[in-house]
N, C-alpha and C positions, 0 to 999 in steps of 0.2 A: 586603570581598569581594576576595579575592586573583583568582581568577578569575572569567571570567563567564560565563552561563550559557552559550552559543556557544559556547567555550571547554570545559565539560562534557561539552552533547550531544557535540560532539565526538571526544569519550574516552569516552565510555562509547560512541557508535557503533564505534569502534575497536576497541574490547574485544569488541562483539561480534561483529562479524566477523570478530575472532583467536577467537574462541570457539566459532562456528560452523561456521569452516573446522575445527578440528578435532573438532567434533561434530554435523554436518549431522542435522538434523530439519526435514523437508519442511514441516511444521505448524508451525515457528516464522515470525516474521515478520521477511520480507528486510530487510535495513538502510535503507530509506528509510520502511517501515512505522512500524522503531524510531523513526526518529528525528523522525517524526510526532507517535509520543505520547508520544516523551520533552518534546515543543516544548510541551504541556500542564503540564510537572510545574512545581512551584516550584522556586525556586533549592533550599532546606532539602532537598526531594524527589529533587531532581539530585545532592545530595550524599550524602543515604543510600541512593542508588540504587546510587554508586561502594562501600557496604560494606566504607570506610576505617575505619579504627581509630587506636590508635595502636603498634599494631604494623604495620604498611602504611598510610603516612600521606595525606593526599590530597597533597601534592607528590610524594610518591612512584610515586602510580597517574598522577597527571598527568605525570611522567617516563617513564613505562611507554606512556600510550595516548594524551598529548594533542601 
């Protein structure tokens, strides 16, 4: 495990509210919602949640948002 879960939610909260600021929907859920039910997911579920590949790797997204 290169990172850890903490470390995830993290980055993906990061990402979504880079995401949201520039896509506001009143019906999404504010970043402390997200990060509610991200603190539910498995690590496995944390990582395909980031929708890395290996064309955008996860050090990569973890460069970008963590």
């Amino acid at each position: 495990m290169k990172y850890t879960v903490e470390q995830l939610i993290d980055a993906l909260v990061a990402e979504w509210e880079y995401l949201c600021h520039d896509d506001y929907d009143p019906d999404d859920p504010t970043p402390e919602e997200y990060r509610k039910e991200l603190e539910e997911y498995t690590y496995d579920e944390l990582i395909e949640e980031t929708s890395t590949d290996e064309c955008f790797t996860i050090d990569e997204y973890m460069d970008t948002y963590g």
